[in-house]
BAFI-3210 file (N, C-alpha, C; in Angstrom, 3 decimals, decimal comma, padded with zeros to 6 digits):
// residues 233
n [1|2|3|4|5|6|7|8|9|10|11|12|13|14|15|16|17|18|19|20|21|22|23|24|25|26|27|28|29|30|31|32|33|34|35|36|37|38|39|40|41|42|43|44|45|46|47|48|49|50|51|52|53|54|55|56|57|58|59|60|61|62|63|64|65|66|67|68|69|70|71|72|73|74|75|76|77|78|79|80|81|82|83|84|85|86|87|88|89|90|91|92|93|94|95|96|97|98|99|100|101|102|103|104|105|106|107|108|109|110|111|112|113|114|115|116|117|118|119|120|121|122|123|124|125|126|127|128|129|130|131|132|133|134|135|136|137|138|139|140|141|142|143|144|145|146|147|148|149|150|151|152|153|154|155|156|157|158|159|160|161|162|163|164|165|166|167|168|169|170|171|172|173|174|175|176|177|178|179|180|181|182|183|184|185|186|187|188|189|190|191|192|193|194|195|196|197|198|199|200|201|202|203|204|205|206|207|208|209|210|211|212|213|214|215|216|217|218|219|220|221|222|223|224|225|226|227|228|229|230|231|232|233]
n.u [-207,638|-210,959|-213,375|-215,429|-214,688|-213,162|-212,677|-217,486|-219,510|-219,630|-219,658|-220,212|-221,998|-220,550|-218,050|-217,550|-218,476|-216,809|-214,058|-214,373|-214,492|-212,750|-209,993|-211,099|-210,332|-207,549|-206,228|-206,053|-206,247|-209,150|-208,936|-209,596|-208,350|-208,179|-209,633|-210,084|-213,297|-215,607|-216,847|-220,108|-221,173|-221,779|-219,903|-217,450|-213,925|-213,811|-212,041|-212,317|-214,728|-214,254|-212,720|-213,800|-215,967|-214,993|-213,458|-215,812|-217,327|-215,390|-215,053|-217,472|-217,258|-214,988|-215,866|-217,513|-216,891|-216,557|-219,569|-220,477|-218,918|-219,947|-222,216|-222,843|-224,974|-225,678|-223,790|-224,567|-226,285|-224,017|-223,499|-225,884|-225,888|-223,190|-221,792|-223,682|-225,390|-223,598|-223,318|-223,970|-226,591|-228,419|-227,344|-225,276|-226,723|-227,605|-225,734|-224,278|-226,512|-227,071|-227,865|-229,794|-231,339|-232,863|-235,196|-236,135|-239,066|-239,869|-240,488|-238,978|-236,193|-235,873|-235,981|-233,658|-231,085|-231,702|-231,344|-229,009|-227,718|-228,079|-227,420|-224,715|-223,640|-224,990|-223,186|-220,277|-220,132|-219,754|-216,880|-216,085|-215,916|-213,786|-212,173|-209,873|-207,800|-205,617|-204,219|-204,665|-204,481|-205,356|-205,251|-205,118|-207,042|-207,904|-210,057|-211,085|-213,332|-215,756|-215,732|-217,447|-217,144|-215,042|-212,181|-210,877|-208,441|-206,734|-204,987|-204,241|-202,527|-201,298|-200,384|-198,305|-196,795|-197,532|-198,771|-201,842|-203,800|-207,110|-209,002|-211,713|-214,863|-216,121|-219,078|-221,126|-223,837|-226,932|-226,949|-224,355|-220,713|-221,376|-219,954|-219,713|-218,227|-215,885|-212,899|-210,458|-207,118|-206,831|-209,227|-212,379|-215,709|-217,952|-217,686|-216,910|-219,414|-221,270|-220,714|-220,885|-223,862|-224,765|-224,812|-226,253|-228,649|-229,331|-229,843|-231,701|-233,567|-234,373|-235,089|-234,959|-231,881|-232,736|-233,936|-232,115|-230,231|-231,888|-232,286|-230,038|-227,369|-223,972|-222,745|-220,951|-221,044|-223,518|-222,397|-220,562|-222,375|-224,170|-221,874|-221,425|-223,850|-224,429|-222,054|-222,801|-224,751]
n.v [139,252|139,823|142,133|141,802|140,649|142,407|145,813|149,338|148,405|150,708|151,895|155,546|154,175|151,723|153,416|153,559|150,721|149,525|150,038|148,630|146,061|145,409|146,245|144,097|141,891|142,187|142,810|145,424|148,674|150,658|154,320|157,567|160,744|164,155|167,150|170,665|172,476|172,378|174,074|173,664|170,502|170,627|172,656|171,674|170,164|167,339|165,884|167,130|166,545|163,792|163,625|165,901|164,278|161,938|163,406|164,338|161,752|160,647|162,827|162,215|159,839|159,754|161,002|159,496|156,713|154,173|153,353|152,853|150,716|149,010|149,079|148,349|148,723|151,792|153,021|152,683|155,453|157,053|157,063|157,025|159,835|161,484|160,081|158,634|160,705|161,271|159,862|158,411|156,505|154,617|154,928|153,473|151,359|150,833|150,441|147,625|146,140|145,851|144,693|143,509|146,015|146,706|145,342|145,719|145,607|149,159|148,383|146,282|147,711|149,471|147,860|146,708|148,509|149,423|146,854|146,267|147,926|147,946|145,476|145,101|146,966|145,824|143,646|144,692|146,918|146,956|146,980|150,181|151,087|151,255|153,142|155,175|158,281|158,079|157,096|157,017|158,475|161,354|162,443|165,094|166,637|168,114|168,554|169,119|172,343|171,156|168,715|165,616|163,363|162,155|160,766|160,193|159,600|157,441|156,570|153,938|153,035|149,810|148,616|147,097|148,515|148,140|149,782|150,479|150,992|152,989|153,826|156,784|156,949|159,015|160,995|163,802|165,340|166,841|167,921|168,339|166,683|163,035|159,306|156,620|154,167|152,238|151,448|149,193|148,773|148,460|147,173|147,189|147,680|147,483|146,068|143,685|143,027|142,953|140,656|138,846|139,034|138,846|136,122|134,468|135,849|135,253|132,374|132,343|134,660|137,874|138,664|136,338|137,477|139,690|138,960|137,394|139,107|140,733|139,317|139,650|138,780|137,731|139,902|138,147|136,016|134,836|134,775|132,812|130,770|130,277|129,965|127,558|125,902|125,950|123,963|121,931|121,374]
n.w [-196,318|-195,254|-195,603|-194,033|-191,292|-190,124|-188,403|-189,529|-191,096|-192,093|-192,349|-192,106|-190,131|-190,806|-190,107|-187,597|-186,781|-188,231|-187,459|-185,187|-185,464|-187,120|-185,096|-182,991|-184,846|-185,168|-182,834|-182,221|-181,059|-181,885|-182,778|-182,164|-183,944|-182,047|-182,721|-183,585|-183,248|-186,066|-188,738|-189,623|-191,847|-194,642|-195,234|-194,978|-195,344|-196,488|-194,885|-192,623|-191,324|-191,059|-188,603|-187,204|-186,056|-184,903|-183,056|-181,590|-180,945|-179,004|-177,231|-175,749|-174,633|-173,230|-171,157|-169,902|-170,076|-168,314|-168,292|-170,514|-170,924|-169,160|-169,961|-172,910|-174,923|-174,893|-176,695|-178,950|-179,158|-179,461|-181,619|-183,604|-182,882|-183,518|-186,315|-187,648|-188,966|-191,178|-192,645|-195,716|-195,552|-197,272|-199,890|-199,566|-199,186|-201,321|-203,231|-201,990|-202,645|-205,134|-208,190|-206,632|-204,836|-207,151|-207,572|-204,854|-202,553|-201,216|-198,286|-197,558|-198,746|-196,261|-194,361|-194,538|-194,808|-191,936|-190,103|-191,175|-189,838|-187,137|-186,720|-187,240|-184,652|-182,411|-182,902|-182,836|-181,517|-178,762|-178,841|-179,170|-176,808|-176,059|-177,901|-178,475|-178,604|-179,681|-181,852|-184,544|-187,794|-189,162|-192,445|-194,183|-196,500|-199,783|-201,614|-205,022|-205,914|-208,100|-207,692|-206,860|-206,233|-203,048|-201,363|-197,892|-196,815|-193,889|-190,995|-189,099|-185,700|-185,126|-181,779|-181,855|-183,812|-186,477|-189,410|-190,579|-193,123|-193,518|-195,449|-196,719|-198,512|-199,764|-200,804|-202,968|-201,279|-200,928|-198,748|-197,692|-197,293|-197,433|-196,296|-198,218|-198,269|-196,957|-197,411|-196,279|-195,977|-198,639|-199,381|-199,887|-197,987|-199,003|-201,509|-200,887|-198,504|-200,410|-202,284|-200,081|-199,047|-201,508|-202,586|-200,543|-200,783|-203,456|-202,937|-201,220|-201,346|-200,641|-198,600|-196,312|-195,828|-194,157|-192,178|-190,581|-190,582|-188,694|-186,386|-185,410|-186,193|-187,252|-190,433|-191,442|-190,656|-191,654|-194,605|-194,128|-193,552|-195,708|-198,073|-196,585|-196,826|-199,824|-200,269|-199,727|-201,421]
ca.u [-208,608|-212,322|-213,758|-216,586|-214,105|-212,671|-213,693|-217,487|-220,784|-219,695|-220,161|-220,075|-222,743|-219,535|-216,885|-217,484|-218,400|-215,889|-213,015|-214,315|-214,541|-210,845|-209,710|-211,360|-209,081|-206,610|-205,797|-205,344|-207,520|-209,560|-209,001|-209,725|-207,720|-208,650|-209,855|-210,922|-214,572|-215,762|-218,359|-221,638|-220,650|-221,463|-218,908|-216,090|-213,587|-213,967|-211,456|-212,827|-215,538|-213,764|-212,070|-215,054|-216,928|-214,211|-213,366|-216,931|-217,561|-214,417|-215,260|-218,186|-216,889|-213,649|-216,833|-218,472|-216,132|-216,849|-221,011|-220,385|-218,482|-221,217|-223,657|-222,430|-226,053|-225,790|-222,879|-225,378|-226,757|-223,248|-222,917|-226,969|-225,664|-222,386|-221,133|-224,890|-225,722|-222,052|-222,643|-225,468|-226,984|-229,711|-226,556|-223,958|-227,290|-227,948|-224,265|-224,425|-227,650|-226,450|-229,313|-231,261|-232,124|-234,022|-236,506|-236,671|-239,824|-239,611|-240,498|-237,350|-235,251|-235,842|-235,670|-232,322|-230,680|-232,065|-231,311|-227,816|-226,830|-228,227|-226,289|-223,201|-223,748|-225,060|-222,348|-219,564|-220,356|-218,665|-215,184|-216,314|-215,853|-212,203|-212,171|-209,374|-207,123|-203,824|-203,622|-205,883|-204,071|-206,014|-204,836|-205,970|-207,870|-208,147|-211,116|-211,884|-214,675|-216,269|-215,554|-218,767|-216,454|-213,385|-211,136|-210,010|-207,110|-206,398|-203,948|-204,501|-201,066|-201,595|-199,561|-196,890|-196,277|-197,438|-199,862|-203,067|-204,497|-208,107|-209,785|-213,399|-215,354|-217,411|-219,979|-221,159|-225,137|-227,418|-226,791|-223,135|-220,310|-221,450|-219,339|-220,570|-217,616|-214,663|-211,412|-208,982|-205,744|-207,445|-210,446|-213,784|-216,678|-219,330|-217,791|-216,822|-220,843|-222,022|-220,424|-221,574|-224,896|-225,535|-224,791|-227,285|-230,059|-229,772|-229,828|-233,038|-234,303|-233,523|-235,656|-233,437|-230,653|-232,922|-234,772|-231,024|-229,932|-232,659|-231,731|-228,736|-226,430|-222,782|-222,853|-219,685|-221,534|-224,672|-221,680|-220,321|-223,183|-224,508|-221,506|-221,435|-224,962|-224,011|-220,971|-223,371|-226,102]
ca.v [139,327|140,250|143,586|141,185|140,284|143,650|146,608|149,889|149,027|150,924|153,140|155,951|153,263|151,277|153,811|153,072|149,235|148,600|150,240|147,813|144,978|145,486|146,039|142,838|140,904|142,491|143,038|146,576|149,162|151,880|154,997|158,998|162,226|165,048|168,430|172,085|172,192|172,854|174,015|172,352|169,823|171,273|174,265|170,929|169,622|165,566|164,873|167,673|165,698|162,679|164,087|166,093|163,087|161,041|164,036|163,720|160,732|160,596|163,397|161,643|158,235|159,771|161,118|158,273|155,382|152,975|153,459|152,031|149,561|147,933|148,628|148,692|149,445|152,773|153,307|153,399|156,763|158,093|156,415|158,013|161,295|161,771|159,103|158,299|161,946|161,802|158,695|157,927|154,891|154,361|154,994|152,297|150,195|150,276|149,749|146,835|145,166|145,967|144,785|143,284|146,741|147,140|145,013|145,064|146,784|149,761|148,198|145,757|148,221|150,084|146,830|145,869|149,428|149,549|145,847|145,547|148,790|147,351|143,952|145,719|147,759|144,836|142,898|144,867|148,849|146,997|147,600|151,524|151,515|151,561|154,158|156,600|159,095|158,456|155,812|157,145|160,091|161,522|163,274|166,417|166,427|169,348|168,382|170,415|172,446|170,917|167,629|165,268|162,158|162,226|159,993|160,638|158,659|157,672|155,616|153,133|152,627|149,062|148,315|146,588|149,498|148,366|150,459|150,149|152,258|152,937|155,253|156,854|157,126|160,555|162,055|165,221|165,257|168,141|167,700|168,360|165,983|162,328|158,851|155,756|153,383|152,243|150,595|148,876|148,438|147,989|146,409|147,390|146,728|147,486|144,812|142,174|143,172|142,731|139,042|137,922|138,933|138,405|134,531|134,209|136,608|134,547|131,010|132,125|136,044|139,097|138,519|135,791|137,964|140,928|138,207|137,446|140,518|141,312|138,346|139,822|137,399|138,625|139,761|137,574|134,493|135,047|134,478|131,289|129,818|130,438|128,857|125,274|124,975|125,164|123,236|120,125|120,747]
ca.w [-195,235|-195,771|-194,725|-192,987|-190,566|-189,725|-187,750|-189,833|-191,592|-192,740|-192,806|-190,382|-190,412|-190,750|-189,383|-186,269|-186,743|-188,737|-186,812|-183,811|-186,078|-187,361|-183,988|-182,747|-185,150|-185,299|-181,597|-181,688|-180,364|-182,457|-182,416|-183,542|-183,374|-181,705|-183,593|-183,395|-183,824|-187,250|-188,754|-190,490|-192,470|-195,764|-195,258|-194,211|-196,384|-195,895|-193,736|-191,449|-191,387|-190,526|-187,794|-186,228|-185,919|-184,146|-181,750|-180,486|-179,991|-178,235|-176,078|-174,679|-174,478|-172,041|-170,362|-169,355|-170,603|-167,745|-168,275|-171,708|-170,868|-168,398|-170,970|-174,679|-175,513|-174,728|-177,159|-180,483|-179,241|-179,531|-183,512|-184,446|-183,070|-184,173|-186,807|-188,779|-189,564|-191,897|-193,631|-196,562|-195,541|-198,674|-200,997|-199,290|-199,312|-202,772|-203,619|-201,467|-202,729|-206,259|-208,674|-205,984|-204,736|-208,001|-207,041|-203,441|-201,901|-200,111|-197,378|-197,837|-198,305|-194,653|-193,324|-194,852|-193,711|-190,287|-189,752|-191,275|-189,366|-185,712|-186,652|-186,899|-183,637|-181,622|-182,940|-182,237|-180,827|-177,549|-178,747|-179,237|-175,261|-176,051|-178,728|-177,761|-179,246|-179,934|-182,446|-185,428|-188,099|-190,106|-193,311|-194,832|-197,802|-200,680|-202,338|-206,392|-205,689|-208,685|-207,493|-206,510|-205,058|-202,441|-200,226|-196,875|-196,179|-192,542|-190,691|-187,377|-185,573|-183,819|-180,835|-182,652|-184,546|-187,965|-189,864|-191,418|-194,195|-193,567|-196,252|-196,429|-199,745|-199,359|-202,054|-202,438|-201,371|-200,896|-197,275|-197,638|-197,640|-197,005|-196,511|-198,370|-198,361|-196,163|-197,865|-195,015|-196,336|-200,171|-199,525|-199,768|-197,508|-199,794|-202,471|-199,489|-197,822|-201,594|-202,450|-198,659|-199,115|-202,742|-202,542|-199,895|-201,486|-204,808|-202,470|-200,375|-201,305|-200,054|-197,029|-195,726|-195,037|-193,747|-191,213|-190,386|-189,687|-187,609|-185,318|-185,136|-186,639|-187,975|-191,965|-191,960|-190,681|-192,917|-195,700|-194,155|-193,806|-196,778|-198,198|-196,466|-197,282|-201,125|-200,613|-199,394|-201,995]
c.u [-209,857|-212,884|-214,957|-215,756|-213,535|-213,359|-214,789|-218,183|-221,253|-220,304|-219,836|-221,117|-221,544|-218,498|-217,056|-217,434|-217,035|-214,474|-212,998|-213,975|-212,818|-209,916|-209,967|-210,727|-208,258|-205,573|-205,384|-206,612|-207,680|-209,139|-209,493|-209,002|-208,792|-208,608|-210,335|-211,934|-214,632|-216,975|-219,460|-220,810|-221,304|-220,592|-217,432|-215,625|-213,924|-213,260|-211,789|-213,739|-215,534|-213,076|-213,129|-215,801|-216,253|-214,268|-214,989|-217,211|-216,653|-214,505|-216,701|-217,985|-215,997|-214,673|-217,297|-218,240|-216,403|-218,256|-221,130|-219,600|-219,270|-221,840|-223,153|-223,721|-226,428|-224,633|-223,663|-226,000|-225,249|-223,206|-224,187|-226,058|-224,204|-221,447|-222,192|-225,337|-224,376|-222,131|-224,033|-225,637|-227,841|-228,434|-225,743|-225,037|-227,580|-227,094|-224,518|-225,233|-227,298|-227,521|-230,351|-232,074|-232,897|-234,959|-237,345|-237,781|-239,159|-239,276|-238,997|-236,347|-235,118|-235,474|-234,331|-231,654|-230,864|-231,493|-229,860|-226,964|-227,103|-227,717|-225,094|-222,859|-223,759|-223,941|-221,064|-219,356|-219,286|-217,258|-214,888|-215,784|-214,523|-211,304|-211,178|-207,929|-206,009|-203,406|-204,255|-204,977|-204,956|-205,581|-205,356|-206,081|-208,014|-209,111|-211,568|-213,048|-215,811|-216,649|-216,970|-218,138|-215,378|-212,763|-210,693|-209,129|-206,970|-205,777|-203,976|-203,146|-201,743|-200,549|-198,491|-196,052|-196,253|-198,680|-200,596|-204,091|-206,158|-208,792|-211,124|-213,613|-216,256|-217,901|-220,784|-222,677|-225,600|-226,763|-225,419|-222,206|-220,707|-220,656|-220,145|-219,958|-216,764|-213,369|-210,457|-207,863|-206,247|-208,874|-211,857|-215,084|-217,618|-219,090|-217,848|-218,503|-221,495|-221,952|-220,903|-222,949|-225,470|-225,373|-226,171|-228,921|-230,594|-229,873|-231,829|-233,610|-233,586|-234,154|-235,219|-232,652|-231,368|-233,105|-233,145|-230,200|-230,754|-232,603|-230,642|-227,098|-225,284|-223,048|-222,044|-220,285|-222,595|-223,837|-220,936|-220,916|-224,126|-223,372|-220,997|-222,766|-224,892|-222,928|-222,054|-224,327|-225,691]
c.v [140,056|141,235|143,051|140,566|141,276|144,248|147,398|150,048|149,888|151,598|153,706|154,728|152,163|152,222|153,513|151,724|148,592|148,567|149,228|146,623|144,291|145,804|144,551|141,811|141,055|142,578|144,569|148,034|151,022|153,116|156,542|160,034|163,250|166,055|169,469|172,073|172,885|173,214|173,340|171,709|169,855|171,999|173,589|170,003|168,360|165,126|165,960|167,045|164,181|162,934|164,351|165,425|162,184|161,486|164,141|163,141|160,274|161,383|162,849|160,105|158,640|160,391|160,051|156,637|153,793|152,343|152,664|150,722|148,953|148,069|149,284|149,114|150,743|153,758|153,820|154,886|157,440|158,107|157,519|159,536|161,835|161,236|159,300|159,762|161,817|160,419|158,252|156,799|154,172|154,150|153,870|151,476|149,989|149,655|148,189|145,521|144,672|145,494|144,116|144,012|147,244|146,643|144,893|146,317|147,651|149,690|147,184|146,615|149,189|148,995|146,457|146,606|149,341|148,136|145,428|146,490|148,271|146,498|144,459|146,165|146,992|143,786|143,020|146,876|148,084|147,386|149,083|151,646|151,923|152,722|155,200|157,191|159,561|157,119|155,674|158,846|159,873|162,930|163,827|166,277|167,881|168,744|169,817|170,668|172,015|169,589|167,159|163,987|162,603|161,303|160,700|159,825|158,913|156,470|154,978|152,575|151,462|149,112|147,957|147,710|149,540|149,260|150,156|151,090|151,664|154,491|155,624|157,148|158,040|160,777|163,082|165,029|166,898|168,473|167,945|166,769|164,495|160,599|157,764|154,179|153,624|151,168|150,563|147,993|147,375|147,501|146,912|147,250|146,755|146,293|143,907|142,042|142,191|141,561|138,397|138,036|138,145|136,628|133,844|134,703|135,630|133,090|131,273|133,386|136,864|139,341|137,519|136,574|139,021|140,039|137,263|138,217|140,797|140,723|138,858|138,931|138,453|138,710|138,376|136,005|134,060|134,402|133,115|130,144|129,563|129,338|127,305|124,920|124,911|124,329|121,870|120,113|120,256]
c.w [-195,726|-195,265|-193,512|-191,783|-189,801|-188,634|-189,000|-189,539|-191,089|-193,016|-191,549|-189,909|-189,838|-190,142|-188,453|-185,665|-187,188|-188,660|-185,798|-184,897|-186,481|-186,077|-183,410|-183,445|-185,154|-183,685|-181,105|-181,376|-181,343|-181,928|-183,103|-182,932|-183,085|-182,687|-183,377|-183,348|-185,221|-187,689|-189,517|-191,623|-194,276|-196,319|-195,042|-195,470|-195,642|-195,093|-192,519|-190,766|-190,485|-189,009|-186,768|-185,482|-184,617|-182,799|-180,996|-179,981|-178,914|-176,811|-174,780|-174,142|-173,485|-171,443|-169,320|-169,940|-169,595|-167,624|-169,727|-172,038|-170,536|-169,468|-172,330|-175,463|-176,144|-176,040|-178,972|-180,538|-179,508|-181,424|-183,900|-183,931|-183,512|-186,013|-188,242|-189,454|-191,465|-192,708|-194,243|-196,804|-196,385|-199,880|-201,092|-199,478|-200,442|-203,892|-203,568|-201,795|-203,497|-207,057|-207,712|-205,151|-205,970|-207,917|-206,143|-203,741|-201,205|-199,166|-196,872|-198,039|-196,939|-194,224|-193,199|-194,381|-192,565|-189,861|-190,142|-190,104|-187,538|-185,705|-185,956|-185,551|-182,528|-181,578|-182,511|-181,666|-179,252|-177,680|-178,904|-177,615|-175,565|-176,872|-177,847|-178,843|-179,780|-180,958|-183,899|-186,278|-189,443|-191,118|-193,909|-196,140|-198,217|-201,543|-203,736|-205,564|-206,850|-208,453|-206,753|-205,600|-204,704|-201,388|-199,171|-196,641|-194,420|-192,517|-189,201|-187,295|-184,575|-182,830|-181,145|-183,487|-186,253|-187,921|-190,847|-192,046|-193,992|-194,068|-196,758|-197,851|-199,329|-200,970|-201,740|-202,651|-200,962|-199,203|-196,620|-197,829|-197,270|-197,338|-196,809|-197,903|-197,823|-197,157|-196,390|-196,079|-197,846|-200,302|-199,158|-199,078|-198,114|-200,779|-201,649|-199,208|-199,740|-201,999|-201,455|-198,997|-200,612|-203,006|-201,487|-200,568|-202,998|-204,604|-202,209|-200,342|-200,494|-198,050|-196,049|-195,103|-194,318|-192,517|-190,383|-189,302|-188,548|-186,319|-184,902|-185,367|-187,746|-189,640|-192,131|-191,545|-191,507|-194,039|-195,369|-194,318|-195,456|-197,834|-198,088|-196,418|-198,852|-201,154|-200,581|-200,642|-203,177]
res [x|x|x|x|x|x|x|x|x|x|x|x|x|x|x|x|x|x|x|x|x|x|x|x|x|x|x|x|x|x|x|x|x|x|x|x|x|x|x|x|x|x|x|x|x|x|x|x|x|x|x|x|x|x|x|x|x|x|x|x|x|x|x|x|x|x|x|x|x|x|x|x|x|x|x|x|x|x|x|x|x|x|x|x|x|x|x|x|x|x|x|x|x|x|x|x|x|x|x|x|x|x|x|x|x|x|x|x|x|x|x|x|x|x|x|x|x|x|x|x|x|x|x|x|x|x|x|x|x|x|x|x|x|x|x|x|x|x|x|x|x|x|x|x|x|x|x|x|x|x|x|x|x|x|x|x|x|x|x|x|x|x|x|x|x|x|x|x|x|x|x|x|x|x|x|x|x|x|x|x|x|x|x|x|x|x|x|x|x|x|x|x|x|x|x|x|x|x|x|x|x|x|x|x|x|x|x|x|x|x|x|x|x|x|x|x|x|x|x|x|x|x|x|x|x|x|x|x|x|x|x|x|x]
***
């Protein structure tokens, strides 16, 4: 299965998308554990991090859970303020581009961030309404203090009772710890994002998929279509 099919982008970017996303196929409903508060996320090992993040947005979502349901709009202010602070969106995008952020403009690359991360949001932030707390463990992390990369491992129990490994890729920025990459049960969304896009970018430019995105059109359909117009040519 393809991480473009899942619940993230992935990032907190995607954690949040791409928990709905993987929920939405899967049939089983996101979730995050509750946590102490902690403090600034420089001073937090990574899965504090991971945790912190969840229990917020959680606490305002059992707030006002039926206000986000009517309007899923409202659900991206919870992602910028809790979720997007915790996840380096320039870093997963350059992953992502892979050499075709060496040539993009500037201005192309804002566009491609801002525009893949509103896809995601518009596409599926509605299944965030459901976001709740008992179905999401998240395992403690000892991070070297020398160390510059770390994994959080976490675990989504669906309904059925199988489980699904979903683990965060964090690096260590000035800014404290930040997450770039999601693995669900092995798989990557930055390589999956990177093969979808880069077939399209090397069909029709990199402005294609930004002018895409900005429509709001799924990554994961961007990559279908992309390939049944080379299958015909």
């Amino acid at each position: 299965m393809r991480v473009a099919t899942v619940l993230v982008a992935g990032a907190w970017i995607a954690s949040a998308s791409l928990y709905a996303q993987f929920a939405a196929a899967q049939g089983a409903q996101p979730a995050a554990s509750t946590a102490a508060s902690t403090p600034a996320s420089g001073a937090q090992e990574p899965s504090d991090i991971v945790q912190a993040s969840a229990q917020g947005i959680l606490k305002e979502l059992d707030a006002g859970r039926e206000m986000y349901r009517k309007d899923p709009s409202k659900i991206s202010g919870l992602v910028d303020k809790y979720l997007l602070p915790h996840f380096d969106t320039e870093y997963a995008a350059r992953l992502v581009l892979a050499q075709y952020w060496r040539t993009a403009t500037p201005d192309q690359k804002k566009r491609f961030i801002d525009a893949f991360y509103h896809s995601l949001l518009q596409n599926y932030g509605s299944a965030l309404a459901d976001f709740t707390a008992d179905k999401l463990k998240v395992f403690p992390s000892k991070v070297d203090p020398g160390a510059d990369h770390a994994t959080v491992r976490t675990e989504i129990k669906r309904d059925s009772g199988d489980r699904i490994s979903v683990n965060y890729v964090l690096r260590k920025t000035p800014e404290g710890w930040k997450a770039y990459d999601v693995n669900i049960d092995g798989i990557s969304y930055v390589k999956s994002y990177r093969e979808d896009f880069g077939s399209q970018i090397a069909q029709q430019g990199i402005d294609s998929v930004i002018a895409r995105l900005e429509r709001g059109e799924k990554p994961a359909d961007i990559s279908k279509t992309t390939k049944a117009t080379g299958s015909k040519s």
